[in-house]
N, C-alpha and C positions, 0 to 999 in steps of 0.2 A: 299600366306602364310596361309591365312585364311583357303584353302581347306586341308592343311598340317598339321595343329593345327587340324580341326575336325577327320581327321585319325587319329591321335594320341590316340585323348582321345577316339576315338572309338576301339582303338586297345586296350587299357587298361581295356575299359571297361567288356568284358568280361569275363578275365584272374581276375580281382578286384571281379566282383560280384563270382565267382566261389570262391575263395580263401576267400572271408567273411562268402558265405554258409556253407563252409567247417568249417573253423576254429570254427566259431559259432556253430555249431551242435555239434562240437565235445567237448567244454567248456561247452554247455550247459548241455550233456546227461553226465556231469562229473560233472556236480552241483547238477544234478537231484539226481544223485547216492547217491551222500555224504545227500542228504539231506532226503535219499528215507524211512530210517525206523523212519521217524518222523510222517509219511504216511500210512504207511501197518497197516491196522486190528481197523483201528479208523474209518472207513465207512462215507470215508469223500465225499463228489457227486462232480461229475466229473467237475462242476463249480469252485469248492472252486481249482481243479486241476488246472484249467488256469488262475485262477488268480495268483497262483502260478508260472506256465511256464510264465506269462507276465510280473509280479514284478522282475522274475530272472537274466530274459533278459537282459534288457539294464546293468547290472552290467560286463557281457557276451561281450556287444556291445562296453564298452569302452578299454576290452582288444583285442578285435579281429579285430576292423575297423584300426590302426596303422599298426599293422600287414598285413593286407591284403594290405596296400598300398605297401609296401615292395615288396612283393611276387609279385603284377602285376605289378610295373617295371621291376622287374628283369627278369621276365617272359619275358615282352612283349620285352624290349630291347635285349636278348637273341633272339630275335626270330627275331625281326628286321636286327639284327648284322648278323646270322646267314645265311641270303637272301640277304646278299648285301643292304639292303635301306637304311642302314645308312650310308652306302659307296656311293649309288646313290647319296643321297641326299646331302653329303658332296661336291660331286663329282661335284653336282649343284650348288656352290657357298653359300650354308647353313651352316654356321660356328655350330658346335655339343651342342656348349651348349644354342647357339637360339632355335635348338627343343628340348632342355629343358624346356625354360619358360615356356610355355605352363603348363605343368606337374606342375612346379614350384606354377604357381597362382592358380591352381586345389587342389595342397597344402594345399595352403594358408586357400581356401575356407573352404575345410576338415577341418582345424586347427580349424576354426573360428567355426562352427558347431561344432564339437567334445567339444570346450570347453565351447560351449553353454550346449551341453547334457548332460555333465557332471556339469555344477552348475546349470542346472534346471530339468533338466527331475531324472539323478540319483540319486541326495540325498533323491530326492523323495520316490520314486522306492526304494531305499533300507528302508527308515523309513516304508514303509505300508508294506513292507518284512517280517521287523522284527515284526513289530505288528502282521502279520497274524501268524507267525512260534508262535510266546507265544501265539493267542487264541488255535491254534492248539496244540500246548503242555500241554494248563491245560484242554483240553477234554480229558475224558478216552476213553482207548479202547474200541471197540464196542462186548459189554457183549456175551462173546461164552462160553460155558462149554464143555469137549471135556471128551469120557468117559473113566474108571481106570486112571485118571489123577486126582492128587489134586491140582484144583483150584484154583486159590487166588482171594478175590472177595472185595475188598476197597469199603468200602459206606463212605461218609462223611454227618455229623449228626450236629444237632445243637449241641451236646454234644460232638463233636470232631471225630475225624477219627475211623470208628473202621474196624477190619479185619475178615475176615472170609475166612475157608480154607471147598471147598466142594468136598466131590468125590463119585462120582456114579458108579454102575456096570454098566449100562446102560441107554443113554440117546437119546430118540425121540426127537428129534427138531420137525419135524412135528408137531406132536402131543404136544407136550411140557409137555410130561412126565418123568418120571426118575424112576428105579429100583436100589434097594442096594446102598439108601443113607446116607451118614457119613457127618456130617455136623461140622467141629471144631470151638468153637468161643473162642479167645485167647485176646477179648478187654477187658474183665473186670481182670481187676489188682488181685482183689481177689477170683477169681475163675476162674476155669479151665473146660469149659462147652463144653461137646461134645454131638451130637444128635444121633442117629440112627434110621434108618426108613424103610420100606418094599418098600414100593411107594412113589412116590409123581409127583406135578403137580408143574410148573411155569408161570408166567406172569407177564407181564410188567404196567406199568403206560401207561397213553396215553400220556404222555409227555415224556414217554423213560427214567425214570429217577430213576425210583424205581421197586425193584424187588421183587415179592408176591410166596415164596412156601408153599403149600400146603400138608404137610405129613400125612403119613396114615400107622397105624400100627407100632408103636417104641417105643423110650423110648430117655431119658434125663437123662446123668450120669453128676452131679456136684460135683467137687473135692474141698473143699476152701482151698487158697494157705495161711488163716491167722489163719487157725486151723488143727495144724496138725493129720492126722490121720481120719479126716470127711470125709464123703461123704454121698451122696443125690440122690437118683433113682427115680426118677418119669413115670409111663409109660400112655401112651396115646394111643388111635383113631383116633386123628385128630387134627390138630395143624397147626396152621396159622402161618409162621414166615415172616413177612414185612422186606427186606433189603432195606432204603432208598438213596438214593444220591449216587449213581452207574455213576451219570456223564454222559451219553449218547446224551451230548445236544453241541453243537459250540456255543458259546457267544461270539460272535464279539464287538470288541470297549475297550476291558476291559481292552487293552494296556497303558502307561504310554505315556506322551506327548514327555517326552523327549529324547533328540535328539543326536548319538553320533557324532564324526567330520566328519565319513562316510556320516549321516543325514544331513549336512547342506550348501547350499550355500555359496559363496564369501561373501555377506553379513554379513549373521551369524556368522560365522568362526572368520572375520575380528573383530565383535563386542564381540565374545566372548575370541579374542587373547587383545583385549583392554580392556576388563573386567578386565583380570586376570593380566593384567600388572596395572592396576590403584589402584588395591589390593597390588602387589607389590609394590611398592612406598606408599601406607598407612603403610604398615606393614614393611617398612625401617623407615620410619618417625616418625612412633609410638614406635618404638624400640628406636630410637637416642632420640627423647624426654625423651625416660625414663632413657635413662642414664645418661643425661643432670642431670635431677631432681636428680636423685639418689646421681651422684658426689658433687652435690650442696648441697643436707644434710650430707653428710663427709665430706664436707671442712667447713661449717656451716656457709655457705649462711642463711641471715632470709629474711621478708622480711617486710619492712617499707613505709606503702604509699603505696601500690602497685608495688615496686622497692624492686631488692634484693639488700641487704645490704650486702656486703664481711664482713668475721669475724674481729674483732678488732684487731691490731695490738698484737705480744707480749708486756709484760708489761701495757696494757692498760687495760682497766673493761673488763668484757669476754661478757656482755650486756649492750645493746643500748635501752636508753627510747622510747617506743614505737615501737622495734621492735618486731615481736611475730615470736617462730620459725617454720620451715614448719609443717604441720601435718601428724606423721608416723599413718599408720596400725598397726604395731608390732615394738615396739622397738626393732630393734638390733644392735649388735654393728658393728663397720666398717668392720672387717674382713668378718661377715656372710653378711652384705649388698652387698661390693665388689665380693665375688662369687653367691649372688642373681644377680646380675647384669652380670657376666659374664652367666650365666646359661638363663638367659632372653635372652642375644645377641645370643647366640647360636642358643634359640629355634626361635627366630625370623629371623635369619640367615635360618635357616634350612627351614621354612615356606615361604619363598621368593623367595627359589629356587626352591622349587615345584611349585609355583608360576608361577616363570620363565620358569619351563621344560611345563608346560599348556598350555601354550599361544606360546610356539615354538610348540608345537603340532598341535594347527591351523592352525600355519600361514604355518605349513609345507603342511597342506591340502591344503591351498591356493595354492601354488608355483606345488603343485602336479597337479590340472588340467591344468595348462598351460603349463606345461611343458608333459606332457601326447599330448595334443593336438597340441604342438608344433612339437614333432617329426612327425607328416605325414610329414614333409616340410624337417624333417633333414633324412627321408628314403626314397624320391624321389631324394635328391643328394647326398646320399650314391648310392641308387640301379641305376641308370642308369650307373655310369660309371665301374661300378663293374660285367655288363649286358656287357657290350661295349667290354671290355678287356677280358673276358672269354667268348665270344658267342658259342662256342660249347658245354659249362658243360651242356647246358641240363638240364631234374626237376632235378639232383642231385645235379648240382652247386645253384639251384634256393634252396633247400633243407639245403642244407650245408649252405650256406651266412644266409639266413633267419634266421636257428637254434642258430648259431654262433651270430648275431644281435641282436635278440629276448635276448638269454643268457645275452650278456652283459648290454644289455638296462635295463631289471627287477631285475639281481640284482644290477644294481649299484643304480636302482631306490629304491631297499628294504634293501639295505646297507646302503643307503644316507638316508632315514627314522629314522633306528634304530639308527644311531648316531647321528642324529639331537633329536630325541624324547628324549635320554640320554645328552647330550646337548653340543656334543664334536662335533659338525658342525652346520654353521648357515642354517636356513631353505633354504635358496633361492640358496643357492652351494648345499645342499642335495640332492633336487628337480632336479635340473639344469644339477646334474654333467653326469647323464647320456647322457644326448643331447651336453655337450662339451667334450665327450669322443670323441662322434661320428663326431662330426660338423666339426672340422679342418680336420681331412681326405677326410671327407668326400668333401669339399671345393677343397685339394688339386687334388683330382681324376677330377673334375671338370673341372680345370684349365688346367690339361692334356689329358683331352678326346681325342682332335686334334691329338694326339700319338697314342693311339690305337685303331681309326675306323680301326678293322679289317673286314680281307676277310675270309671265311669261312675254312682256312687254318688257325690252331693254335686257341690257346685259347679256348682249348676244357678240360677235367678235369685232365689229367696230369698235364695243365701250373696251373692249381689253387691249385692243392696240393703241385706243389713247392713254388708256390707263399707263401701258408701258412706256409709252412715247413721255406722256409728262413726268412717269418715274424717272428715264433715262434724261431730260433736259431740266428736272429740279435743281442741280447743282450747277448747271452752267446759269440759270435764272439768276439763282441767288449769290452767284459771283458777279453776275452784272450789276444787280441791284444794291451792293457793296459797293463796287466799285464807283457806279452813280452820284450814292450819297457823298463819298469821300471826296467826288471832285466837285459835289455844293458845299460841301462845308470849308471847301479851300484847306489852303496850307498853315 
């Protein structure tokens, strides 16, 4: 049995690593994409690149490793089914779901690993993510002039942001010259300064971060926007204009520490769903306290001794020696107190439940790694018996199942999210319910493999399209067939 079990997992093995490479490269150059013009034209060096491709990854690796388990069962058992060895070996006295187990504890393994990866290695991996995306986002672009184009040239200054629009007739990079320059500067609130110039030169700071042109031959037209009707010519030979703080530098580190639920471990997760619940229950308890109090200066509770004293009977003194009454803020009278109280419970009410929707938000990330890593176990007894009973569909039955799987696994898993985050399902059925969509059938195909070790006769993509077809018209059957009876049995 021993030599049976290493076929197995050798036979998996390569159909697995192929359908990981696959699926991964294809997630990945679709993450790259969406993320690709946060990149272009900021001259970022080709290290800050991989550390990007390698932060991306594993976020990559916990949707595609589940997946690939799927895909090389169904593979490999299709292929199996499809030669007779699974008929051989049934044929040998090997009851179908014993070379299962095998697969099964391979599962398991996966599981155990997957859901290590995911509360250690990815929260990681996505917090230095996000940290590197915002250093990379507050670098500017890497400073280009391009010529009869205007410009736009942001410097940030100790005195605040200012803008400047420059357009040239023609510009040497080489050289770092310029011809038929128009230079507009729209930062000063009270003027409206434009340059014009015959030549000029550029250059840079040795820190890359300021920019020095040099004009020759023009003039300086200023309009003031707080007197109407001025204006101011100045002409020049030569004229130094410094643009400071152009930005041209990556400043690593300047990210914030914290951490969204993507960001953090079972640990964290756990201590931050018990945070926000121990706030709830402050903030129920502080609310009933005050309405406690509240009721008790309308009924005109005092208090004597350190003991409330209930109001005097009627007919009795309306004050008690040595009692003194509570201490109001504002007097008011009982009407305005009773809707301050009612307005308090409300806002306290209302605070509780955000409160509460927080800390289910957690606990749903919690439920969400083990239940992620749990299905390798629930797609190796889905896909073997689903391999068994269709051996001839070939990659299109392997195609169809997986697509059709994949479908219902992620949204039930991002349907089960949304209405736990809003708070109309508990986290752990949210999480869950996608794997007990799958599990009972999956269980039952199981129990029935013994029925359909087929021979390469049958079970090819016809029998699976009917198979779907009668899955998909069962319930509309057995609504007719209800409905039939109920109109012979009359009214």
């Amino acid at each position: 049995m021993a030599i049976l079990t290493r076929y197995l997992i050798r036979s998996h093995l390569g159909p697995f690593l192929f359908a990981f490479t696959l699926l991964t490269g294809l997630l990945f150059l679709n993450t790259v994409a969406q993320r690709l013009d946060q990149f272009v034209g900021k001259g970022l060096p080709w290290t800050l690149l991989a550390e990007f491709a390698v932060l991306a990854l594993p976020h990559t690796v916990a949707l595609t490793l589940p997946m690939s388990v799927l895909v090389a069962v169904l593979y490999t058992f299709s292929d199996l089914t499809a030669e007779n060895e699974i008929t051989a070996m049934t044929g040998g006295g090997i009851h179908p779901v014993r070379i299962l187990m095998p697969l099964v504890g391979i599962g398991l393994i996966l599981a155990g690993a997957m859901f290590l990866f995911n509360d250690k290695v990815l929260p990681e991996a996505n917090h230095r993510l996000k940290n590197l995306l915002v250093d990379i986002g507050r670098k500017s672009p890497t400073f280009r002039l391009q010529e009869q184009v205007v410009n736009e040239i942001a410097a940030n200054t100790d005195q605040g942001r200012k803008v400047y629009y420059l357009q040239a007739v023609r510009i040497d990079a080489a050289a770092s010259t310029l011809e038929g320059v128009v230079i507009y500067d729209v930062s000063d609130l009270e003027a409206r300064r434009t340059t014009y110039a015959r030549r000029g030169t550029m250059a840079f700071s040795p820190d890359q971060t300021d920019l020095y042109l040099t004009l020759y031959d023009g003039a300086v037209y200023e309009v003031p926007t707080t007197r109407p009707g001025g204006f101011q010519q100045v002409r020049f030979q030569e004229q130094f204009l410094p643009i400071r703080g152009i930005g041209n530098i990556l400043v690593r580190g300047t990210a914030a520490e914290y951490r969204s639920d993507r960001e953090m471990s079972t640990d964290m997760l756990a201590e931050q769903a018990a945070y926000f619940l121990a706030t709830r229950d402050e903030v129920i308890r502080r609310g009933q306290a005050h309405a406690r109090e509240s009721f008790r200066k309308i009924l005109g509770w005092r208090m004597m001794g350190g003991e409330l004293v209930p109001p005097p009977p009627p007919g009795e003194a309306a004050t008690v020696e040595g009692a003194e009454p509570f201490s109001f803020d504002t007097e008011l009278p009982p009407d305005e107190m009773l809707r301050e109280i009612l307005l308090t419970a409300r806002s306290n009410a209302r605070e509780a439940e955000d409160l509460r929707l927080q800390a289910i938000k957690y606990r749903v990330e919690i439920h969400k790694k083990y239940s992620i890593a749990f299905a390798c176990v629930v797609f190796v007894l889905l896909g073997a018996p689903v391999a068994i009973r269709f051996p001839r569909g070939g990659v299109g039955m392997v195609i169809t199942v997986s697509v059709a799987v994949f479908s219902l696994f992620w949204v039930s898993l991002i349907a089960g999210e949304t209405l736990a985050d809003n708070g109309y399902m508990g986290p752990a059925l949210s999480m869950w319910m996608a794997n007990l969509l799958l599990l009972p059938p999956a269980v039952l195909m199981v129990a029935g493999m013994p029925r359909h070790v087929a021979t390469a006769r049958g079970g090819g993509w016809e029998d699976l399209l009917s198979t779907l077809r009668e899955a998909l018209l069962w319930p509309l059957r057995r609504f007719g067939q209800g409905r039939a009876k109920r109109e012979v049995a009359g009214p």
